[in-house]
Backbone bond lengths (Angstrom), bond angles and torsions (degrees), N, CA, C in turn:
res aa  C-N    CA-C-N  psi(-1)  N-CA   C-N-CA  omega(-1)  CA-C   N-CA-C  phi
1 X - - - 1.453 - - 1.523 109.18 -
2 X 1.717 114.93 154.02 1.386 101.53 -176.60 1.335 101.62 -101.41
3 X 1.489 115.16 -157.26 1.469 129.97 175.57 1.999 95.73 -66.91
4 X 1.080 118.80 -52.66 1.472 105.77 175.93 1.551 122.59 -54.54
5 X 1.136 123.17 -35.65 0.891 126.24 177.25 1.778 119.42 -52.69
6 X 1.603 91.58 -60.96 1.053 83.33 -166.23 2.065 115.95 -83.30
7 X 1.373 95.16 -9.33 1.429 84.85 172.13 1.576 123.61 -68.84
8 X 1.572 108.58 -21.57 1.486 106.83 167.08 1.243 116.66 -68.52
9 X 1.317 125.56 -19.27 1.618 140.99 175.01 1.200 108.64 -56.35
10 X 1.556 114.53 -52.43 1.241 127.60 168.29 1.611 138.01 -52.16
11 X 1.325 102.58 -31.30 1.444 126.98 167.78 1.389 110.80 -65.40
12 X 1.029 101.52 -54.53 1.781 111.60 173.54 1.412 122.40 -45.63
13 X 1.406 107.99 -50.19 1.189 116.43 163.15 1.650 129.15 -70.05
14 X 1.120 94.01 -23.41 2.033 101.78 175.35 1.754 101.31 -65.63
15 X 1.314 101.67 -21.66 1.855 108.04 -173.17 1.336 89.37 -67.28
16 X 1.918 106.03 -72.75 1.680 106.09 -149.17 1.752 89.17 -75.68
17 X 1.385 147.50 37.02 1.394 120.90 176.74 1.757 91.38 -105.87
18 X 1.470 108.10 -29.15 1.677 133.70 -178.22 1.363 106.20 -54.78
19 X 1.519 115.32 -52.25 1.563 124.55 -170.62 1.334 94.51 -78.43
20 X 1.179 135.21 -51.54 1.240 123.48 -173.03 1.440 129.49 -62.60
21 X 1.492 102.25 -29.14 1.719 109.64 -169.02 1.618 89.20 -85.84
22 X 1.386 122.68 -23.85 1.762 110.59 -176.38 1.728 104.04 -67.88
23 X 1.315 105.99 -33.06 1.325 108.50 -162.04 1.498 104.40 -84.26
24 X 1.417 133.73 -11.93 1.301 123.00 176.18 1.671 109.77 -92.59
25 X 1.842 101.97 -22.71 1.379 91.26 178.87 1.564 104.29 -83.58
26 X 1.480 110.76 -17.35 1.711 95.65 176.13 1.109 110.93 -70.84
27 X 1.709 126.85 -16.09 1.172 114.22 -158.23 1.379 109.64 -101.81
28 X 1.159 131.26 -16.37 1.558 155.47 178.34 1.440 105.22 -83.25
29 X 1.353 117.70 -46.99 1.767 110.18 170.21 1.236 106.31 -49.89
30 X 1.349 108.86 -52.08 1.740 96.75 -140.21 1.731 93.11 -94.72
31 X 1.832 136.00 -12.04 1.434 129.01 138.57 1.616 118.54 -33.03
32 X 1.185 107.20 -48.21 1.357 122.88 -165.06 1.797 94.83 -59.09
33 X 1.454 101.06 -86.13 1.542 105.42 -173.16 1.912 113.20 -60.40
34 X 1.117 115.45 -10.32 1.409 109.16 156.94 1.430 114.87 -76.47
35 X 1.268 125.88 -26.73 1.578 125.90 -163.81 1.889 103.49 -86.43
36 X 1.703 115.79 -40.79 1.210 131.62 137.87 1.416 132.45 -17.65
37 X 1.524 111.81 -61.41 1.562 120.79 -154.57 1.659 79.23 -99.40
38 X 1.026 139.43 -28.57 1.631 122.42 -167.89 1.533 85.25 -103.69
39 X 1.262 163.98 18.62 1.208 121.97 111.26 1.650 144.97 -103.86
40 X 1.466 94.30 13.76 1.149 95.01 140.67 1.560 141.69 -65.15
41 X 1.335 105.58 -41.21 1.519 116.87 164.83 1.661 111.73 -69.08
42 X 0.722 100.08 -50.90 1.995 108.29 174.99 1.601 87.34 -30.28
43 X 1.166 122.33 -78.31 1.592 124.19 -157.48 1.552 126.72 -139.46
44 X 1.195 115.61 80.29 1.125 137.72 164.97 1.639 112.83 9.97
45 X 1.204 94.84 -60.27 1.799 126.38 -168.28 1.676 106.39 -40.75
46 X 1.219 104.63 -49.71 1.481 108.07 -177.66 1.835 106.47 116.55
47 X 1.282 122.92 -27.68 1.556 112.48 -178.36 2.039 109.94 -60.09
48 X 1.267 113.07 -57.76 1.165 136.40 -169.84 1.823 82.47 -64.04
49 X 1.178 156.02 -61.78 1.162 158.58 -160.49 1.839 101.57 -57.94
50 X 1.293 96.14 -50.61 1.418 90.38 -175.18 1.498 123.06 -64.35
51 X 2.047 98.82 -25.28 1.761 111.55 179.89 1.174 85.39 -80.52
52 X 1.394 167.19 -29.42 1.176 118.54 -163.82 1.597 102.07 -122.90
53 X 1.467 135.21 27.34 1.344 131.86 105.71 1.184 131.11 -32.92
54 X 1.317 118.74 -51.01 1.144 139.20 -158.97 1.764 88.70 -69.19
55 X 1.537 128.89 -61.33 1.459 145.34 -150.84 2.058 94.50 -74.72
56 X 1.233 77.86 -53.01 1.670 100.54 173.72 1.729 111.15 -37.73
57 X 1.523 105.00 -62.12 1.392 98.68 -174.86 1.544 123.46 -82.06
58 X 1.472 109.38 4.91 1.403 118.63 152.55 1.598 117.52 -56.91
59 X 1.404 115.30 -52.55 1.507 122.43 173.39 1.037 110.79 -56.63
60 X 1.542 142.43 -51.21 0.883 163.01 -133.30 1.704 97.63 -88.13
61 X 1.701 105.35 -59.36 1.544 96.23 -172.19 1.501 111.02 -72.82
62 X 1.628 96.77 -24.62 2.000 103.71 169.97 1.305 113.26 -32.83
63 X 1.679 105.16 -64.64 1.436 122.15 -171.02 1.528 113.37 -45.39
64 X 1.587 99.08 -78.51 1.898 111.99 167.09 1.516 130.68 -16.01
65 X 1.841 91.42 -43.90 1.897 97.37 178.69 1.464 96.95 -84.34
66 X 1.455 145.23 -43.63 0.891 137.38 -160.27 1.494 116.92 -73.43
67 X 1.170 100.47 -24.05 2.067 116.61 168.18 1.568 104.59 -57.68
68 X 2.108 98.54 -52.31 1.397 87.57 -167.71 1.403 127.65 -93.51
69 X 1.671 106.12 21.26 1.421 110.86 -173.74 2.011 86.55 -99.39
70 X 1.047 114.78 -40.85 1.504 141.90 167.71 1.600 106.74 -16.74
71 X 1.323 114.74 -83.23 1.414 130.71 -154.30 1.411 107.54 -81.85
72 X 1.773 127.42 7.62 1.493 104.30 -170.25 1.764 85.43 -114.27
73 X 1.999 111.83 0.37 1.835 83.73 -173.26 1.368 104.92 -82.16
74 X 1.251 117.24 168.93 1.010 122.12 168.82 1.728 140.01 -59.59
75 X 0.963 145.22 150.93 1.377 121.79 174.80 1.666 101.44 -75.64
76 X 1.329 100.98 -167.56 1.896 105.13 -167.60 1.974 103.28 -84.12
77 X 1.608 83.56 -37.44 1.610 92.82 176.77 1.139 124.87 -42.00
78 X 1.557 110.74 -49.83 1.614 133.33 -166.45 1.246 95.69 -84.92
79 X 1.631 141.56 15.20 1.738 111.05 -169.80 1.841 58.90 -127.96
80 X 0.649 151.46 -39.91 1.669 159.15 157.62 1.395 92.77 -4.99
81 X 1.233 96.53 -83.02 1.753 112.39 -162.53 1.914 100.03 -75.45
82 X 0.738 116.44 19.48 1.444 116.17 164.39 1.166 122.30 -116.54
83 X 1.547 117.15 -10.60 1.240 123.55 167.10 1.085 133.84 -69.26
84 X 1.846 96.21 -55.74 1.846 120.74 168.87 1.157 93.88 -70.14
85 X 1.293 144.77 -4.73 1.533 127.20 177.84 1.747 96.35 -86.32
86 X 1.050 129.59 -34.12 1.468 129.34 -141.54 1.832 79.81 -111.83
87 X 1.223 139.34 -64.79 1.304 116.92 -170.47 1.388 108.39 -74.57
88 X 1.304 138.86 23.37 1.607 136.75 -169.50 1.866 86.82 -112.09
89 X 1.136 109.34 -35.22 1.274 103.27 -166.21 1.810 86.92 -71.26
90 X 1.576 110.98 -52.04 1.508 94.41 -155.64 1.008 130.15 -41.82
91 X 1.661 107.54 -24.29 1.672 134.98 -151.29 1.317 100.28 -86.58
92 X 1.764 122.99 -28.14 1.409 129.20 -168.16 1.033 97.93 -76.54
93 X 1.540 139.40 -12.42 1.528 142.30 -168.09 1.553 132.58 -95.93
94 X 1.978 94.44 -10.72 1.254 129.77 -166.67 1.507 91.94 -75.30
95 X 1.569 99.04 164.45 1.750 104.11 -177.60 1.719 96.72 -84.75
96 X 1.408 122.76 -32.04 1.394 114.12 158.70 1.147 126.31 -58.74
97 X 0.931 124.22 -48.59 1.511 109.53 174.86 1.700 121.60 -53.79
98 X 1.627 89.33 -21.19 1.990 94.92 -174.06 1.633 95.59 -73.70
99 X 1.586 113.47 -51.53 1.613 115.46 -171.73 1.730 106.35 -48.95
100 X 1.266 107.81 -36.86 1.621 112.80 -165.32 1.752 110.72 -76.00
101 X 1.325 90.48 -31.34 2.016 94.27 171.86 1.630 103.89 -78.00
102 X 1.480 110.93 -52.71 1.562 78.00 155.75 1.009 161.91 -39.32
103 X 1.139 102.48 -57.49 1.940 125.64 171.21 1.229 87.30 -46.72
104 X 1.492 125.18 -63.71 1.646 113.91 -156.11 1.678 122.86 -58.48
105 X 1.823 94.41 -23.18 2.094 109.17 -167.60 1.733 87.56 -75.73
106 X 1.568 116.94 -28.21 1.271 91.08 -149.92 1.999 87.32 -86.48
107 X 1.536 127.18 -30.94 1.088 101.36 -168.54 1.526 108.69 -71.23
108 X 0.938 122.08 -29.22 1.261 112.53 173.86 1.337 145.99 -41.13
109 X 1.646 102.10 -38.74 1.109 139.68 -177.10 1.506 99.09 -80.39
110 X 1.453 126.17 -45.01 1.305 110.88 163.64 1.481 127.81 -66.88
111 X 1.361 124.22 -24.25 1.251 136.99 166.40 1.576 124.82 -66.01
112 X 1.431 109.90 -9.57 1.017 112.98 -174.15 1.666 101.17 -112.27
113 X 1.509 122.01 -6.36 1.710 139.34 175.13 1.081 91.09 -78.18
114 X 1.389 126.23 -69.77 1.557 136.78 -171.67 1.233 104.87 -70.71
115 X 1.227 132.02 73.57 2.100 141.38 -170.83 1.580 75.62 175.90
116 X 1.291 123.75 -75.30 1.090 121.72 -160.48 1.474 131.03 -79.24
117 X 1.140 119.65 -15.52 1.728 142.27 -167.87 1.554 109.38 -107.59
């Protein structure tokens, strides 16, 4: 596989790393405040409340890291547009691409005689 290849490989994966990190922080919040809200109800008293705070804010920091590992990948689109950004440049560097900006200054340049002449 080349460098293209596999950077679209990579994109793919920026998707499922996205779905996944939403789904552990959805899934760790709402452990968290279930593990919380049932011991509060469990026992009035407050001991059992504090253990499952205590269990609770295990989910809780789960969730938090998984948000913040979450929100900096990219979507698939954006590793997209970083690609054609990064091989568009290479191509601008090519000796074709130099002949073709030529070709293009000079028709232009005649197109712009023939407007004016």
């Amino acid at each position: 596989m080349n460098s293209l290849s596999w950077a679209i490989y990579a994109a793919d994966l920026c998707q499922s790393a996205g779905v996944c990190g939403t789904l552990v922080f959805m899934g760790a919040g709402g452990a968290g405040l279930i593990a919380a809200i049932g011991a509060a109800i469990d026992d009035p008293s407050g001991f059992n409340t504090r253990r499952g705070w205590g269990a609770g804010k295990r989910f809780f920091i789960t969730a938090i890291l998984a948000a913040i590992i979450t929100v900096p990948i990219p979507s698939k689109e954006t590793v997209y547009a970083i690609i054609a950004s990064e091989y568009g440049e290479q191509l601008l560097h090519t000796q074709t691409a130099s002949k073709a900006k030529k070709a293009l200054d000079a028709w232009l340049d005649k197109q712009v005689e023939n407007q004016h002449g």
